[in-house]
C-alpha positions as CSV (number, residue, x, y, z in Angstrom):
1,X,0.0,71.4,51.0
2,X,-0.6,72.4,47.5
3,X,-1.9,70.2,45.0
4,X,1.2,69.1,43.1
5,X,2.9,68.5,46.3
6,X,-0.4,66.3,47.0
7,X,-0.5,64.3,44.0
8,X,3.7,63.7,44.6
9,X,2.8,62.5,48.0
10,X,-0.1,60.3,46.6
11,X,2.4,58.4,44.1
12,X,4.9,58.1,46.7
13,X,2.3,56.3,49.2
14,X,1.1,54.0,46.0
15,X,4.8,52.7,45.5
16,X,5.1,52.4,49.0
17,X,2.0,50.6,49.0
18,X,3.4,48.2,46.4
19,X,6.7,47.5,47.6
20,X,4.9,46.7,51.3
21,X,2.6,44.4,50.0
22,X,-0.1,46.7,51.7
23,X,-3.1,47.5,51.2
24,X,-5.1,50.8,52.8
25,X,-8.5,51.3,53.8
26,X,-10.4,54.4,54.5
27,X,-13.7,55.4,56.3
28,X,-16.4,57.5,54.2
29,X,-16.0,60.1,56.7
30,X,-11.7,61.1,55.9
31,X,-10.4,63.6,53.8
32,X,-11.1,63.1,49.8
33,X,-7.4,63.0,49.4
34,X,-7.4,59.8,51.6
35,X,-10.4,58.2,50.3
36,X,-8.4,59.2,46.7
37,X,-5.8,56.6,47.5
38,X,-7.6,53.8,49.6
39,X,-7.8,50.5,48.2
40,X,-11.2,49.9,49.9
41,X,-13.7,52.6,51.3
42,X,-16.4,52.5,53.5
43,X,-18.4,52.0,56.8
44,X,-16.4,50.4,59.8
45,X,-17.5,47.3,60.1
46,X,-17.6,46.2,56.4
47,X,-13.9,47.8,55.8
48,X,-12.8,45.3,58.7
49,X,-14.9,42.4,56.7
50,X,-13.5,43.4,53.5
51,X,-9.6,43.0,55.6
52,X,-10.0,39.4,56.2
53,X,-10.5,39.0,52.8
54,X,-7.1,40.4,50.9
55,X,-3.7,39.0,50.7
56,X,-1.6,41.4,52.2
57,X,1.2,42.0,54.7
58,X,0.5,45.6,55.9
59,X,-2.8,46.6,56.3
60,X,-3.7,50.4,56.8
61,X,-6.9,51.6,58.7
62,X,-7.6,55.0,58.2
63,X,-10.4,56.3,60.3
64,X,-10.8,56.4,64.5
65,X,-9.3,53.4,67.2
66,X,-11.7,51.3,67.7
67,X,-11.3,50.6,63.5
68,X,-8.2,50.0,63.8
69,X,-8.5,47.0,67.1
70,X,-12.0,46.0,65.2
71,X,-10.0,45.0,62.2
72,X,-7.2,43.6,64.1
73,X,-9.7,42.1,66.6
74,X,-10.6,40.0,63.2
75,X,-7.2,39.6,61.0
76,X,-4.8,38.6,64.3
77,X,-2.4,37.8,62.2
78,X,-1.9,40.6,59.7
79,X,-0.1,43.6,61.0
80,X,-2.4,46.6,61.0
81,X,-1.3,50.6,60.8
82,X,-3.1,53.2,61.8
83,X,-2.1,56.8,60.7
84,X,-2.6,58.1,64.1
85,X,-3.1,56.7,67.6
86,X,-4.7,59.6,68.4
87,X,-7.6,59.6,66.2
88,X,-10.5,58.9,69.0
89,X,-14.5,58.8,68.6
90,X,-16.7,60.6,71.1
91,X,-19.2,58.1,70.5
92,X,-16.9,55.7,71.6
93,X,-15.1,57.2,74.6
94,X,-18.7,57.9,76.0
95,X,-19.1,53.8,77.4
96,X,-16.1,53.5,79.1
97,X,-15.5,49.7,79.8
98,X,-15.6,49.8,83.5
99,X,-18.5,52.2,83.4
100,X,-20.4,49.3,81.3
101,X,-19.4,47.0,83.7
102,X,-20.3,48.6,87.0
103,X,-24.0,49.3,85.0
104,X,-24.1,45.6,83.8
105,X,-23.7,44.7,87.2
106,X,-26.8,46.8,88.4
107,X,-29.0,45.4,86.1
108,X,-27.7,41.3,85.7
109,X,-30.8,40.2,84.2
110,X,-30.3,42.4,81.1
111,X,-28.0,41.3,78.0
112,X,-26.0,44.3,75.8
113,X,-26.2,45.1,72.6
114,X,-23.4,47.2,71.4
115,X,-23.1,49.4,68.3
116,X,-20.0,48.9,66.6
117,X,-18.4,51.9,67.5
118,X,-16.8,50.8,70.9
119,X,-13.6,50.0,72.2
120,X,-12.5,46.3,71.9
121,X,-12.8,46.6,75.9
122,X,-16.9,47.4,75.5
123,X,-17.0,44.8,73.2
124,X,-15.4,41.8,75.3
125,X,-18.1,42.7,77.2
126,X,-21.1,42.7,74.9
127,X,-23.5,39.9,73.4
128,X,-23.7,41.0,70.2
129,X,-22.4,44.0,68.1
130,X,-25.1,46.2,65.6
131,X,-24.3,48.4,63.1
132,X,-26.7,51.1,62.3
133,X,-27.7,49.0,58.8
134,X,-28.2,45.7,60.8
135,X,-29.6,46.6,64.1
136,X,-33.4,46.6,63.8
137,X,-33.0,43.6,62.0
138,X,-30.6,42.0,65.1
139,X,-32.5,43.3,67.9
140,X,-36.2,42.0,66.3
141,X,-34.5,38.5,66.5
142,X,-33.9,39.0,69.8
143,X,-36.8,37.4,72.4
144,X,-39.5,39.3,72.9
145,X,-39.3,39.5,76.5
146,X,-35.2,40.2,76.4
147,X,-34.3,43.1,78.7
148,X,-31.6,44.9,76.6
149,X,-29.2,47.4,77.5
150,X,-28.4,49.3,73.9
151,X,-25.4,51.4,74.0
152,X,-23.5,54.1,73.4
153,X,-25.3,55.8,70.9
154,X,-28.8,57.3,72.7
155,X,-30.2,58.6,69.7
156,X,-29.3,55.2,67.3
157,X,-31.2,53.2,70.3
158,X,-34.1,55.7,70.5
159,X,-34.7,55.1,66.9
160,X,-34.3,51.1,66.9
161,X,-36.6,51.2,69.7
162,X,-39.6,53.4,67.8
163,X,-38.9,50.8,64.4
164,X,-38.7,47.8,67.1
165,X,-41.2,48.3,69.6
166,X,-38.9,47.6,72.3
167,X,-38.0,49.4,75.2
168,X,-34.3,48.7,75.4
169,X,-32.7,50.6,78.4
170,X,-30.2,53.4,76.4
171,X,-27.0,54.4,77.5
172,X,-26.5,58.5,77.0
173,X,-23.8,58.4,74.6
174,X,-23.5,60.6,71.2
175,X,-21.3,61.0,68.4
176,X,-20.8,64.5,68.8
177,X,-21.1,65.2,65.1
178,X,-24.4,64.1,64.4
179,X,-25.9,65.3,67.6
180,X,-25.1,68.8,66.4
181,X,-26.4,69.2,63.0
182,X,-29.1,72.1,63.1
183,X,-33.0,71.8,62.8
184,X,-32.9,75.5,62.3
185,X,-31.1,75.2,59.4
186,X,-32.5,71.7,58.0
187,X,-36.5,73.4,58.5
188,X,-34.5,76.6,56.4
189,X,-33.2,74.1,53.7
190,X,-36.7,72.0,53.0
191,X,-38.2,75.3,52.7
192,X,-36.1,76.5,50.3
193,X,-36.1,73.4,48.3
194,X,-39.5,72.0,48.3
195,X,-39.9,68.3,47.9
196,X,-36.0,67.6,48.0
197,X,-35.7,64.7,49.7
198,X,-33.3,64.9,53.6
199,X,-31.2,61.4,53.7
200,X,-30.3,61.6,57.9
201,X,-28.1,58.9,59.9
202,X,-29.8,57.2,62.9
203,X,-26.6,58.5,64.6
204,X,-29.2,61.9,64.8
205,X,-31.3,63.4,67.0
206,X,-34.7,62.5,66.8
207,X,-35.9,66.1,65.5
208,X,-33.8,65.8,62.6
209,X,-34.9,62.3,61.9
210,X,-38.1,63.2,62.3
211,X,-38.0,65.7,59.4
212,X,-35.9,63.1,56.9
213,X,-37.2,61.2,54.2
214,X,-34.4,58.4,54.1
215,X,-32.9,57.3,57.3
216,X,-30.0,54.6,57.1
217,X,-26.9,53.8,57.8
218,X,-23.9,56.2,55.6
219,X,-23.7,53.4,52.6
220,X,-27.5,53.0,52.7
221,X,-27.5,57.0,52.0
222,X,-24.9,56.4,49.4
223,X,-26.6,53.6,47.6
224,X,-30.1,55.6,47.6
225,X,-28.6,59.0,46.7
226,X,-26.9,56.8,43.7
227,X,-30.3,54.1,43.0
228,X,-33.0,57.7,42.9
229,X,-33.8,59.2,39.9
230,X,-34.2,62.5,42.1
231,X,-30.9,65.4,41.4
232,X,-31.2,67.2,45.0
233,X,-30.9,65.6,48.3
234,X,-30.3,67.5,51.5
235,X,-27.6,65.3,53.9
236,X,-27.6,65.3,57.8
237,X,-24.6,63.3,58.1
238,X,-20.9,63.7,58.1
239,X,-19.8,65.7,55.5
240,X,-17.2,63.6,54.3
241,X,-19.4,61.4,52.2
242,X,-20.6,63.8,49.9
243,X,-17.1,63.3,48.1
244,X,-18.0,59.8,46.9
245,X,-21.4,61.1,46.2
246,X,-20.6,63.4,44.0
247,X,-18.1,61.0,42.4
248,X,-21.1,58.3,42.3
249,X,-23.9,61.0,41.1
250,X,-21.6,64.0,39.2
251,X,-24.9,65.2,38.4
252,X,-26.6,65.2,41.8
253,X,-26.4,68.3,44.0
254,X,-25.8,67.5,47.6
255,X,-26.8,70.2,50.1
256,X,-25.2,69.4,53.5
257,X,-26.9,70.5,57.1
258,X,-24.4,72.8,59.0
259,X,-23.7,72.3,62.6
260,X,-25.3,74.3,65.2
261,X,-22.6,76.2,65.7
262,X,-20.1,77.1,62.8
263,X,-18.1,80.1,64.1
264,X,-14.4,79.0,63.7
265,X,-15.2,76.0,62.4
266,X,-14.1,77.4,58.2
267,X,-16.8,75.7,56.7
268,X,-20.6,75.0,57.1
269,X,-19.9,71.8,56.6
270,X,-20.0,69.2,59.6
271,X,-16.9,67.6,60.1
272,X,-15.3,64.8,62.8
273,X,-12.0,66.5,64.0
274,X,-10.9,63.2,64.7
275,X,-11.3,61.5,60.9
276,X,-9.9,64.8,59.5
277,X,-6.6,63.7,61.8
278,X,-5.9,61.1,59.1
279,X,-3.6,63.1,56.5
280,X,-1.3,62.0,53.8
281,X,2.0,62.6,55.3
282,X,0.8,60.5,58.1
283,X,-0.3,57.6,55.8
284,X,3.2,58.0,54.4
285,X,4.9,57.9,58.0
286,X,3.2,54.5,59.0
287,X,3.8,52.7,55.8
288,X,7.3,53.9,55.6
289,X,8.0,53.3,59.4
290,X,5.3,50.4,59.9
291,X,4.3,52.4,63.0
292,X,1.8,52.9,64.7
293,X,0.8,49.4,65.0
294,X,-2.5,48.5,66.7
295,X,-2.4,45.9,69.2
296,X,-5.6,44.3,70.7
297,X,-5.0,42.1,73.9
298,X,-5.4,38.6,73.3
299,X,-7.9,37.9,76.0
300,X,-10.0,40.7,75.0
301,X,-9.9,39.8,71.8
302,X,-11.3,36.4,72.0
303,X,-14.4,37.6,74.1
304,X,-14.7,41.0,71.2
305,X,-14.9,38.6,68.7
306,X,-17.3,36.5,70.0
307,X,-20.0,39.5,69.8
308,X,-18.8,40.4,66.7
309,X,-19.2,36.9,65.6
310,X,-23.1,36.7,66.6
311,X,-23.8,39.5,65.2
312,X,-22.6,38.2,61.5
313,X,-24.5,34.8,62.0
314,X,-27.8,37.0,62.8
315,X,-27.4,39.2,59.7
């Protein structure tokens, strides 16, 4: 689509928006267009927060699935959209919620702490939801002597458990963006750039980590690139945030770590397939049609919300 047909599309979703009584709210990680004409942007859990606190009819989640039940799971009664049903997480469809269960049920004696991006099914099913800004401080509340079962994300759990001390049993999960960003590259980058600082998501691999100056969750990397008086920062994290850096910091320079791989890929840049299936003609469709329309099962959703819950009185 070119860019006037873009802008059209824009004013047609904001009138849309109006007449609907809706209100739409995109993850960091979509398409600048769609960050362009969100309401609210941000991380997952806070957009789902932030939900509970408007007056509207329609609410419009765009991002992956489990945002969409998460901000259901916590405005029952609103009706919420999602662009596209489709729109998964690898992260998230690594625990499974009868895998969880057959593994809780090997090791009784050990409570689970879930990072947010899970299925409302994994989350029924968890003590108490983290996100990757609140987890150390949620897991050092925890009992010393807790035996912990930290999932999906190995490499987040790894690096709660080196800030922690503990020695939380990790379930093998990824988000398949952030496990591929290259150390070749990133060790190429520093040496280019001498004392630029590397900002890195917990969401990495610990090599990466281990070579970044700032590790935090995507709006703790926002709020630093905006807070330093530094003009160059090197970013392991999806790509999709250096649009509201650069609209925060217009004169900052963000250098992004490629994937390990970028053959066919059209950009060095490292991107989730599954945020980039949020679009503007889709955004369109479900406010126009009022479909999709998550639905989270009402049993489930009183045991999801119950973790979810705990983890805002902790924080």
């Amino acid at each position: 689509m070119n860019l006037e047909g873009q802008e059209r599309l824009k004013s047609d979703i904001i009138k849309l928006k109006k007449e609907k009584n809706a209100v739409i709210f995109a993850h960091y990680y979509t398409r600048p267009e769609i960050q362009d004409i969100a309401d609210f942007i941000g991380d997952s859990l806070a957009l789902a927060q932030q939900a509970t606190r408007v007056h509207a009819d329609i609410l419009i989640m765009c991002g992956v699935h489990f945002m969409g039940e998460t901000m259901k799971i916590l405005c029952p009664e609103k009706k919420v959209l999602v662009p596209d049903m489709n729109a998964g997480c690898s992260l998230a469809d690594s625990c499974k919620a009868e895998d969880l269960a057959a593994f809780k049920a090997q090791h009784p004696d050990h409570m689970v702490v879930s990072y947010v991006n899970t299925s409302a099914d994994v989350k029924a099913l968890t003590d108490v939801v983290v996100t990757s800004s609140n987890a150390k401080k949620i897991v050092d509340q925890l009992p010393a002597d807790a035996k912990i079962i930290f999932g999906p994300d190995y490499n987040l759990g790894s690096y709660i458990n080196s800030v922690t001390g503990r020695n939380m049993l990790l379930w093998n999960g990824a988000c398949h963006v952030h496990s591929r960003f290259s150390l070749e590259a990133l060790l190429q980058f520093k040496k280019e750039n001498p004392g630029v600082e590397v900002l890195a998501h917990p969401e990495c691999k610990a090599v990466i980590l281990a070579q970044s100056d700032v590790i935090g969750s995507t709006k703790a990397l926002l709020e630093h690139a905006i807070q330093s008086s530094a003009k160059r920062f090197i970013i392991a994290t999806e790509s999709g945030i250096l649009h509201e850096m650069q609209k925060a910091c217009p004169d900052k320079e963000f250098i992004p770590v490629p994937p390990e791989v970028t053959e066919g890929v059209g950009c060095s840049c490292n991107e989730c397939e599954y945020m980039r299936m949020n679009t503007l003609e889709k955004v369109y469709a479900c406010l126009r049609d009022e479909q999709p329309e998550m639905h989270v099962k009402k049993e489930t959703a009183e045991k999801a919300i119950s973790s979810i819950q705990r983890m805002l009185e902790m924080s």
